[in-house]
N, C-alpha and C positions, 0 to 999 in steps of 0.2 A: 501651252503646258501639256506634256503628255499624260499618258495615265497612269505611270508606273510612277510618277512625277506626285500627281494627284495621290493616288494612293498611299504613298508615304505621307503627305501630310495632311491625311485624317490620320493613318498610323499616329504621328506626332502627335496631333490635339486629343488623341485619344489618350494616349499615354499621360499628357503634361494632367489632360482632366482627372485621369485615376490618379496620381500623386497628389493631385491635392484634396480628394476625394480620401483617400486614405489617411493624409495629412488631418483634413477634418474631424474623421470618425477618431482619432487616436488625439486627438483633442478633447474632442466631446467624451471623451471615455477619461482621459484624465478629470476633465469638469466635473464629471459624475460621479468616481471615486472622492473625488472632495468634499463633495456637497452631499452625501448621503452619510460622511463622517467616518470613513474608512482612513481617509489618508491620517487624522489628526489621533482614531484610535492607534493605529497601525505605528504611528509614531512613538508612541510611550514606550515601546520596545526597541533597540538597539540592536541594528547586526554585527555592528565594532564600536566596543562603545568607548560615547565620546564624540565619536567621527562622524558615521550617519547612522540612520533609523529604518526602521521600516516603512515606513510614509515615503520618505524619502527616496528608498528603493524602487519601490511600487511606481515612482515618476518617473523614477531613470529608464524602469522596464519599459513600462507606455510607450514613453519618445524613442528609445532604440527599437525596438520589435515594430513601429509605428514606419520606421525607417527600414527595416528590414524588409519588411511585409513589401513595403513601396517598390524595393528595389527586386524580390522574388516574381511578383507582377509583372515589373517591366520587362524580364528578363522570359518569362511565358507568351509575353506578345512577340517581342522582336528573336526570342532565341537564341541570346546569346549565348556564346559557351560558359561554362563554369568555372573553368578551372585555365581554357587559354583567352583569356580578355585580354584585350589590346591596352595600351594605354588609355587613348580615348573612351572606350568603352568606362574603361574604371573612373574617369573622373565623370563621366555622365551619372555613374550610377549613385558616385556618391554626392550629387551635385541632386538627384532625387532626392536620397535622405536628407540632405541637410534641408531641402526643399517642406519635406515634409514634418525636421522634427521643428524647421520654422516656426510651421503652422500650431505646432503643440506649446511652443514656448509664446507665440505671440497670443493666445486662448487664455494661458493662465494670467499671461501680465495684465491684458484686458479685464481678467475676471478679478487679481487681485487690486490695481486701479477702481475698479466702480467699486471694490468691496470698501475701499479708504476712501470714497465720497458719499456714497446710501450705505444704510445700514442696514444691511439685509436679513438680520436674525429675526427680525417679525413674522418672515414668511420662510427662510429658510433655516430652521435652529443648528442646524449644523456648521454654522459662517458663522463662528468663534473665534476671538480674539487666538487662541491658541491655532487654528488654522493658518490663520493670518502670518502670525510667528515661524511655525515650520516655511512656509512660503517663501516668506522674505527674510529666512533666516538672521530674524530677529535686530534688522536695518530697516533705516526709513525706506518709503514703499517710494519715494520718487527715484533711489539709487537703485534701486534692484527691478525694477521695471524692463531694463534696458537687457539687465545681468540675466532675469530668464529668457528671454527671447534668444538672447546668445546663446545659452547653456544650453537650450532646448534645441538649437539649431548643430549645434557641437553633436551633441548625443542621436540628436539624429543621423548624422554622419558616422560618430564610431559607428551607427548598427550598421548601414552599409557599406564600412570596411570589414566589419567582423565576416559581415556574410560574405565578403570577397576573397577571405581567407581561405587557405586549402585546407581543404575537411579532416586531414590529418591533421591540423596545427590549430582547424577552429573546434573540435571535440573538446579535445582535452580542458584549452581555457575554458569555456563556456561550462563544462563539466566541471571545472573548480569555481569558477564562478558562482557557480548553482548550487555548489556542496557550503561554498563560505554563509551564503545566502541559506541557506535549509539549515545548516547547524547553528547562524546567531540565532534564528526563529526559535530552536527548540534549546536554548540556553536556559531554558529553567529544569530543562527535562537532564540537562547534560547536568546540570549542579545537582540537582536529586540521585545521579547515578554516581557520580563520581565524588559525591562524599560520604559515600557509603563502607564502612569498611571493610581493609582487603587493597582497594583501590589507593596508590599514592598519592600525595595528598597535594605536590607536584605538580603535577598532572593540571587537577584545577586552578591551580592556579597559575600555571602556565597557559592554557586554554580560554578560562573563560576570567573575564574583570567584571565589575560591576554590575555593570547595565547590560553588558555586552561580550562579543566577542574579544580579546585582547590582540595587539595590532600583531604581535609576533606569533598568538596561536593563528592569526586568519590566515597568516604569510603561510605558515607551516600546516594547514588544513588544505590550501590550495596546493601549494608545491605536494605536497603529500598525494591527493588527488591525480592531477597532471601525472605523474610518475605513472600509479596506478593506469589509468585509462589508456597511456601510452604504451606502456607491457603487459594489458591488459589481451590484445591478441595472441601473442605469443606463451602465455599461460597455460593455454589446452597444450601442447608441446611439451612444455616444459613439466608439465602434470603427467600425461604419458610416457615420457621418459624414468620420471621416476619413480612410476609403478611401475615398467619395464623393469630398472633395475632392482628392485624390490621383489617383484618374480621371479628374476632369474637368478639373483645373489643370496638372498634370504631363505633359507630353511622355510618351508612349509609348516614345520611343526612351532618353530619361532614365528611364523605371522600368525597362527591359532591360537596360541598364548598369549599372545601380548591382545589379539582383538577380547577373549574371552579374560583377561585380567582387566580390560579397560570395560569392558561392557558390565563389570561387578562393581569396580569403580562407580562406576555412573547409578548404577541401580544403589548403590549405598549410600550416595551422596544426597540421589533422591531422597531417599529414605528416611538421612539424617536432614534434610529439610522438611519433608510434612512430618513425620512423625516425631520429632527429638529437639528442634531447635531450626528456627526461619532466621535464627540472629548473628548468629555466628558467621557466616557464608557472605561473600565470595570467597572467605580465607579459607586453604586448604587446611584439614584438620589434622597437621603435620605439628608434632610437638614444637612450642616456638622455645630454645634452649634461652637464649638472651631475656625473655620475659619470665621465667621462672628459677633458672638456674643461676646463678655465675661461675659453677665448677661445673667446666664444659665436660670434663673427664669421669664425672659419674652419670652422667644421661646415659642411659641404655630405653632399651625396648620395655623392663618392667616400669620404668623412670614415666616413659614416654607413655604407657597406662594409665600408671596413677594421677598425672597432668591434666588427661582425657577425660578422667573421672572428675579430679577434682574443676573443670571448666564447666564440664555438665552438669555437677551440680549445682551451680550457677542461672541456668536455663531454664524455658517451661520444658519439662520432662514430664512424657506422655507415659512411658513405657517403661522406667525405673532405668536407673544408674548404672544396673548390670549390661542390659541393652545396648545403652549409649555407648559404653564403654568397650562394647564388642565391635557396637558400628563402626565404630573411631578408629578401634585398631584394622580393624578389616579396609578402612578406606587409606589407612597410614603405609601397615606394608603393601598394599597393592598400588600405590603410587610410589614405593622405594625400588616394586619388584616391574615397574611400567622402564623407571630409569633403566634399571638394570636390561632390562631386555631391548632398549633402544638402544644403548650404550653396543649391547651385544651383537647387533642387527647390521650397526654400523659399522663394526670391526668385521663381520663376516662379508661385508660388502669389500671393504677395501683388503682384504685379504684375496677375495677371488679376483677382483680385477688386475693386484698386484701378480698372481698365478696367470692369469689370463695374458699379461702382459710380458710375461718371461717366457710363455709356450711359443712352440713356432706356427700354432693356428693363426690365421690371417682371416680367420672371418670376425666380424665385428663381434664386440663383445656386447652389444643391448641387445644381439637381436635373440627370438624365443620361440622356439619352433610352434607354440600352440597360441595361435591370435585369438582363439575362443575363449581360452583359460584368462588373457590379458583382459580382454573384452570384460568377463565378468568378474575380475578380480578391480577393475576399475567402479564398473557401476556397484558393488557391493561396498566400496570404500567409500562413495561418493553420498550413498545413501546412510553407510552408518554415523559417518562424522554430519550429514543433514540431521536424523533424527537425534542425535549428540545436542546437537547446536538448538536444537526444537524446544528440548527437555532443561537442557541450562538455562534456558531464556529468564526466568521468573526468579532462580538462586542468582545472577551476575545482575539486574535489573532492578530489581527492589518489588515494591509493595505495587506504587502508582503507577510505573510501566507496565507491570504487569495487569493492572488493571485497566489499560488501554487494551492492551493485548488481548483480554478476556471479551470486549467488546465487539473489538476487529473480527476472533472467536466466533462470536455467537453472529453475525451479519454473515461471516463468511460460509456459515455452515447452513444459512437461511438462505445463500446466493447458490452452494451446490444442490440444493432440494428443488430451488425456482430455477436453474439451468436446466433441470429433466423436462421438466413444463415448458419453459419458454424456447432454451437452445436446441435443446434436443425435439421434442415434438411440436415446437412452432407454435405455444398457446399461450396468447399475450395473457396474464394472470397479473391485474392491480389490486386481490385480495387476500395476497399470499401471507397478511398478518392474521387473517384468519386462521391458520393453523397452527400460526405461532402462539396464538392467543389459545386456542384450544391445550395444545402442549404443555402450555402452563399451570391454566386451571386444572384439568387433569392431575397435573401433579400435586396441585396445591390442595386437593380435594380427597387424593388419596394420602397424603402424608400428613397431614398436620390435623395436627386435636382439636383445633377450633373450627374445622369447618363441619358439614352438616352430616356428614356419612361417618363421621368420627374411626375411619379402620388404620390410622395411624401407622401407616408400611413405612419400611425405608426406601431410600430412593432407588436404589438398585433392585427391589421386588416392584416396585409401581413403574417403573422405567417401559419394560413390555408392553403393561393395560395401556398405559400413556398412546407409546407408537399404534398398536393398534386401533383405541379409539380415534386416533389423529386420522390415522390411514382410512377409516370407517368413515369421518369427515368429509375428506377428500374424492372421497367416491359419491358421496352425498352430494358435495356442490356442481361436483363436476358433470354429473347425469341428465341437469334439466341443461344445460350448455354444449351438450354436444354437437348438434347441429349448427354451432355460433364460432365463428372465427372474428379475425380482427380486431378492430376497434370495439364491434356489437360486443364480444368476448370481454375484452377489455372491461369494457362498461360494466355488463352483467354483474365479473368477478369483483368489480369495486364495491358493488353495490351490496354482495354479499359480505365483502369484509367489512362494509361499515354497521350493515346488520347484524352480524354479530358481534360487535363492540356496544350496543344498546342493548342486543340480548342481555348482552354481559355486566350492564349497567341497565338495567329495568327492574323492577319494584317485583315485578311476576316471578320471577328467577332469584331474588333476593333470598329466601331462606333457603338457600343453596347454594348460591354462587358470592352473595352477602351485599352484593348490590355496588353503590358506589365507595361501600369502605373496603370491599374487597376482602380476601382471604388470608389472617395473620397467623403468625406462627407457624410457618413453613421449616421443619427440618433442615439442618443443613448437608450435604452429600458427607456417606462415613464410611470410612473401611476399617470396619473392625470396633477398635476403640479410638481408632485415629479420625477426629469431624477435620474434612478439609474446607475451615472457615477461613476466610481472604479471597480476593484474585487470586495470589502469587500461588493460590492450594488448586484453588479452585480450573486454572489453568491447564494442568493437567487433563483436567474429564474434560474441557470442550478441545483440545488439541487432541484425545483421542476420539472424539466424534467425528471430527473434519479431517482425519486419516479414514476413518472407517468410510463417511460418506467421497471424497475422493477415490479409496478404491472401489466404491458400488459405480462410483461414473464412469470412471476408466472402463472397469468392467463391461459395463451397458453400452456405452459408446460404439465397440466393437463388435456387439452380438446382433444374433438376428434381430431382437428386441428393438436396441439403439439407431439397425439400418430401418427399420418398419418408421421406429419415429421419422427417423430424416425425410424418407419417405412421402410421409404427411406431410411435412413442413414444405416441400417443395410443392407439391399437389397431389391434396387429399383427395380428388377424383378418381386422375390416375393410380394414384394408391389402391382405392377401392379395384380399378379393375384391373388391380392385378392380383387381385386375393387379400389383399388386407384386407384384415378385420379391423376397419380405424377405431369403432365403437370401442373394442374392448382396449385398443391400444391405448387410446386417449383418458378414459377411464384407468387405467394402466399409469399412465406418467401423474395423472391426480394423486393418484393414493402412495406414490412413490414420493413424488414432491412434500406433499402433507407430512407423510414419513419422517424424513429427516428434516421438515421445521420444526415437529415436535420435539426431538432432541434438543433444539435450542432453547425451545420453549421451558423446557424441565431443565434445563442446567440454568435459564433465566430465573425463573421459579425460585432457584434452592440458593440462586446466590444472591436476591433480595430479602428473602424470607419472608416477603409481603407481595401482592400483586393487587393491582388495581386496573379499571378498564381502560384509563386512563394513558396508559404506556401503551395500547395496541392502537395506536392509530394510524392514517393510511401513510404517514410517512414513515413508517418501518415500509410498509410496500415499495413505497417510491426509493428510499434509497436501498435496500433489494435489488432492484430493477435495473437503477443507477449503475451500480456498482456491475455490474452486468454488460450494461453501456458501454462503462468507460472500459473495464479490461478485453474485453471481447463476448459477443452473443456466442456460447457453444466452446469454448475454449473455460480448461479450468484451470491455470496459471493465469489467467486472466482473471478468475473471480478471485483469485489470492490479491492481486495487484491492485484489484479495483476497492477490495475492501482497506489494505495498506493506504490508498490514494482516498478513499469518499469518509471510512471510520476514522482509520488510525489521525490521520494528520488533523482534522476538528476536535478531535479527544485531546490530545497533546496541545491546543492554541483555543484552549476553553473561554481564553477572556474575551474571541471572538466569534461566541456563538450566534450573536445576534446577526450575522452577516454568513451564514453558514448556508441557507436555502440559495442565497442572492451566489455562494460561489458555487453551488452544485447546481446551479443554471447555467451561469458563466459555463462553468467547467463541460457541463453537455450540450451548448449550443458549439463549442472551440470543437467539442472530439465528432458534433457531426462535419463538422465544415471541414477539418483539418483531415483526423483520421475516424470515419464512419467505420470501419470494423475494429477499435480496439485498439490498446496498446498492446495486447499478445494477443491476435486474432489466428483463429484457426486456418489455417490453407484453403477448405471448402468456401470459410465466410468472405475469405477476400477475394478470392477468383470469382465469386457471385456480385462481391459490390462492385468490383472492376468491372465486371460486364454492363451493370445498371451505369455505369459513369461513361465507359466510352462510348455506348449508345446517347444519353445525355449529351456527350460534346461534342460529337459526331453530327447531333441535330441541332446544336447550340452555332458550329461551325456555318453549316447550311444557312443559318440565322444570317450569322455576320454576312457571310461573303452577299448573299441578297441586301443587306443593307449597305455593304458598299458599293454595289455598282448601282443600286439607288442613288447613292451621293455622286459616285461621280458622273452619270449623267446628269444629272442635278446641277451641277458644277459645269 
C-alpha cells in the first residue's frame, strides 16, 4: 500500500469518526433539551397551530443543523467545492447527514423505550408523562420507536441537502423558514398588536389561529419573506434611483415642504399621544365621516372640528378641549396637505420626463450633475424616515411592546457606556451595575419626599447632580485599578459592584439609602403639566438618551481621545512610550462609562417609582457584557443588535424565563465557536481575530500533518 493510499484512509476514518462524533453530541443535546424540561415547556406553544409546536421544532433544528454541522466539517477536511459537487460527492454528503441525524433519532427512541420500562421521574422530574406524549405523538411507544429513528435519519439528511443548496436559493427558504418560526414564537405579541385599534381586524385573523400560526398566514409569512430577501439586493438600486428621480424632477421648494409639513405631522402626533390621549392611535385623527355623519355632503372642515372636539372629550384630556382640538385639526390638514403635495410631486415627475422625452437631448434623463447634493439628499431621507420610525414605535405598538422596548432601552444605553470601557479602551469591567445602581439612587434620593434629604427636584434639575455624581463614581473605582488589566481587572471591578449592592443594602447606609426596603415614592419624568407615566411615555426619554450616547461614541471613536484608547487596548506599554498619558485616559473612559449608566439608572429610577438593592445585581453586569459579545466588542450597531437579541427576545417569551441563563450560555459558547467577533463586528476587531485564528490553524496544521506521518510509519 502506498502512502498516498495510506493517507487517505486515516482521512477516511477520520471523517466517518467526526460524523458520528457530531451525530453524538446533537444527540446528547436533544437528550438534554428534554430532560431539563425545555422541549415539553417549549411545546405548549404552537408555531402553526394544530400542526407542530415548538418542542417539536427545537428537535427538527438539533437533527438538521446536527446533519449540517456533519456535512460543513467534511467538506473543511477533504475540500470540497460548494457550489460544483459531483454527484458522488452530493450523495456522500448526504449519506453523512442521514448518517448523523441516525444517531439523533436512534438516542431518543432508546431514551423513549427505557422511559416506558423504569420510571424515571424519581430522579429525573422532568420525564413526564407529557414529554412522553410530545415524543411519541401521543401512539403506543413500541409503533413509534421505529418512526423516530427514521424521522431522525430523514431530517438529518434534509440538513445536508439544504446546505447543498446554492446560497442564492438556500438564503431565502431558511430566511422564511426562520421568520415562520420567529413570528409563531411571538404569536401572543402579534395578537396584543394587532388587535389594537386602527389595525384591521382581518389581518388577525388571517394571520394568527389559536394556538398558533394559521396554515395560510405561515404560507404567506414565508412566501412574503422569500420575495423580500430575494429583492432584497437590488433595493439599494432601486432606492438611488428614486432619489435620483426626486432630485432631479421635484422642485426643491416641494421637497422642503412636504419634509417640514411631515416633520409637524409627527411632532403632533407625538404630542397627541403623551399629552391628549394614548387611546385613540394608531388611527389617524382624520374625521371618520361614516361614524359620525350619514349626510356625506355636510362634512366640511368646521364639521370635521367639532368631531375632533367632540372624540376628545371622550378621552383623558390633560390640557383642555381647546388644545386637543387645535392638535387634531393641525395633524388633519397636514395630512390632507402631505396628500396633496405627494399627489403634486408625482405630476411634476411625470410631466418633466414626459418633456424630457419629446426634447431632442439624448442624454439620460436620471442622471444629475451634482453626486454630492444625491449623496446627502439620500442620507438625510434615510435618517428622517429612521428617526420617524424610532418615534412611532410606542403609538403603532401598544402599552407591552413598548414596554419591552423600554427594557432593550435601558440595557442598550448601559452597553454604549460599558463599550467606552471595554471596546474602546480594552478594560474588562464586571461591575458596571455599580453605576447603574449609583444612577438610580441618586435619583431617587434627589426626587422623592420619602427619602432622607427630602429636596424633592424634578427629574430634569436632578438629571445633572445624578451624571455627575455617577461620573465622580467612576473615577473613584477606577483609581485603585489602574495598574490591573485583564482578568485581575475583571475580578477587582466584580468585586466592587457587589460591594456596592451591600452598601446599598447594609443597616449602616439605611437612614439614607433605606436599606432593604429601599426608596418609595419616586417621581415620575414631566414636562410641564404632562407626567410621562407608562412605557409607551416613558419610551421617548431613554430613545433620547441612547441617540445622545451613540452620538458621544461616534464622536470619540474618531478623535484623538478614542485613537489613545485603542491605543491601550492593543498595548498599554507601547502606548505609555509613545506619550500617552494611559492614567488619565483610563480614568477617562471610567467616568465616561459611569456617565451614561447613570442615564439609565435615572430613567430606571422614575419608571419603577421604587428601587431596591435587590435589582443591581451582577447579572445586569453579565448581560451588559453579553450583549456586547454577541453584537460585536467595539462596534455600536452591534450593541443595538445584541440588546434586540439578549433583552428584547426574553421579554417577549417571559413564560420562559427559567431557562433564560441556560440560553445566554448556549447563545455565547455558539458565538465564540461560530462567530468570535460578533454579529456586526467592527473591521479592526475581525482582522485582529483572524490573525489570532490563522496563526491557531496554521499551528493546529503542523499538529496534524506530524500526527499523520506518525500513523503512517506506524502503519
Amino acid at each position: 500500500m502506498t502512502k498516498s493510499n495510506i493517507a487517505h484512509t486515516v482521512l477516511e476514518r477520520k471523517n466517518a469518526t467526526q460524523t458520528m462524533l457530531i451525530g453524538i453530541y446533537s444527540g446528547l443535546v436533544a437528550l438534554f433539551v428534554c430532560l431539563i424540561g425545555m422541549v415539553e415547556t417549549f411545546g405548549e406553544r404552537d408555531i402553526i397551530g394544530g400542526i407542530i409546536s415548538m418542542g417539536h421544532t427545537m428537535l427538527i433544528i438539533i437533527a438538521m443543523g446536527g446533519g449540517a454541522i456533519a456535512v460543513n466539517k467534511l467538506r473543511e477536511d477533504i475540500s470540497t467545492p460548494t457550489a460544483k459537487s459531483n454527484k458522488a460527492s452530493f450523495l456522500i454528503e448526504i449519506l453523512v447527514g442521514i448518517t448523523s441525524g441516525l444517531i439523533v433519532g436512534t438516542t431518543l427512541s432508546v431514551f423513549v423505550f427505557a422511559t416506558a420500562l423504569v420510571d424515571m421521574r424519581s430522579v429525573l422530574i422532568n420525564v413526564s408523562p407529557g414529554l412522553l406524549e410530545m415524543l411519541t405523538l401521543q401512539k403506543p411507544v413500541s409503533q413509534v420507536v421505529m418512526t423516530i429513528t427514521i424521522l431522525g435519519s430523514l431530517l438529518g439528511g434534509l440538513g445536508a441537502a439544504i446546505f447543498n443548496i446554492t446560497p442564492r436559493i438556500r438564503l431565502p427558504l431558511v430566511v422564511g423558514l426562520a421568520s415562520v418560526v420567529s413570528l409563531g414564537m411571538l404569536r401572543d405579541m402579534m395578537k396584543i398588536i394587532l388587535s389594537r385599534e386602527g389595525w384591521p381586524s382581518v389581518l388577525l385573523n388571517f394571520l394568527v389561529k389559536n394556538q398558533g400560526l394559521s396554515i395560510t398566514g405561515a404560507i404567506t409569512i414565508f412566501a412574503t419573506t422569500v420575495v423580500l430577501v430575494t429583492i432584497w439586493p437590488h433595493i439599494p438600486a432601486i432606492y438611488d434611483k428614486i432619489i435620483r428621480v426626486v432630485v432631479t424632477y421635484v422642485p426643491r421648494t416641494l421637497q422642503l415642504t412636504v419634509s417640514i409639513i411631515f416633520a409637524i405631522t409627527l411632532a403632533m402626533r407625538i404630542f397627541w399621544f403623551i399629552a391628549i390621549s394614548d387611546k385613540d392611535l394608531p388611527v389617524l385623527p382624520i374625521c371618520n365621516i361614516a361614524a359620525h355623519s350619514s349626510d356625506v355632503g355636510e362634512v366640511g372642515l368646521v364639521k370635521c372640528i367639532n368631531i375632533l372636539s367632540q372624540d376628545v372629550s371622550t378621552t383623558t384630556d390633560l390640557l383642555g378641549a381647546n388644545i386637543a382640538t387645535l392638535v387634531g385639526t393641525i395633524i388633519t390638514i397636514s395630512e390632507m396637505l402631505i396628500g396633496a403635495s405627494i399627489l403634486l410631486g408625482i405630476m411634476f415627475v411625470l410631466w418633466n420626463i414626459r418633456q424630457r422625452a419629446k426634447s431632442t437631448d439624448t442624454t439620460s434623463t436620471l442622471e444629475y450633475p451634482d453626486n454630492a447634493l444625491l449623496i446627502i439628499t439620500k442620507r438625510n431621507i434615510s435618517a428622517f424616515f429612521g428617526v420617524a420610525l424610532l418615534v412611532s414605535l410606542p403609538i403603532l405598538l401598544g402599552v407591552f411592546p413598548s414596554e419591552v422596548l423600554l427594557n432593550v432601552g435601558l440595557y442598550m444605553l448601559m452597553g454604549f457606556g460599558l463599550n467606552i470601557v471595554v471596546g474602546m479602551a480594552g478594560l474588562l469591567d464586571l461591575g458596571y451595575v455599580a453605576f447603574f445602581a449609583v444612577g438610580a439612587y441618586s435619583m431617587a434620593m434627589l426626587t422623592s419626599p420619602r427619602a432622607s434629604i427630602e429636596l424633592g427636584m424634578s427629574f430634569w434639575a436632578a438629571l445633572p447632580i445624578v451624571v455627575l455624581v455617577t461620573g465622580a463614581t467612576g473615577l473613584l473605582v477606577g483609581a485603585p485599578v489602574l495598574r490591573m488589566r485583564g482578568d485581575y481587572l475583571a475580578i477587582v471591578t466584580l468585586g466592587f459592584g457587589e460591594i456596592a449592592r451591600f452598601l446599598f443594602l447594609s443597616d449602616w447606609f439605611k437612614p439614607w439609602l433605606g436599606g432593604a426596603q429601599g426608596i418609595l415614592l419616586i417621581p415620575p419624568v414631566s414636562i410641564g403639566n404632562v407626567q410621562l407615566i407608562g412605557p409607551h411615555k416613558l419610551y421617548y426619554v431613554i430613545i433620547t438618551g441612547c441617540l445622545i450616547a451613540l452620538f458621544i461614541s461616534a464622536r470619540l471613536r474618531g478623535s484623538r481621545v478614542g485613537r489613545a484608547w485603542m491605543a491601550m487596548s492593543e498595548d498599554e506599554q507601547v502606548a505609555e512610550t509613545m506619550g500617552i498619558n494611559t492614567v488619565y485616559y483610563k480614568l477617562l473612559a471610567f467616568g465616561l462609562g459611569a456617565m451614561i449608566a447613570s442615564l439609565s439608572g435615572a430613567v430606571f429610577a422614575a419608571k419603577l417609582g421604587t428601587i431596591f438593592p435587590h435589582s443591581f445585581n451582577v447579572l445586569v453586569s453579565i448581560t451588559a457584557l453579553s450583549l456586547l459579545i454577541v453584537g460585536g466588542i467595539g462596534s455600536l450597531p452591534g450593541i443595538i443588535v445584541g440588546a434586540l437579541v439578549l433583552v428584547g427576545l426574553p421579554e417577549l417569551l417571559r413564560e420562559f424565563t427559567e431557562y433564560r441563563l441556560l440560553i445566554y450560555g448556549a447563545v455565547l459558547i455558539f458565538m465564540m465557536l461560530a462567530r468570535p467577533e460578533g454579529l456586526i463586528p467592527r473591521v479592526r476587531q475581525t482582522r485582529k481575530i483572524d490573525d489570532q485564528e490563522l496563526n491557531q490553524d496554521a499551528w493546529l496544521h503542523n499538529e496534524n500533518e506530524t500526527n499523520n506521518d506518525s500513523s503512517v510509519a506506524v502503519t
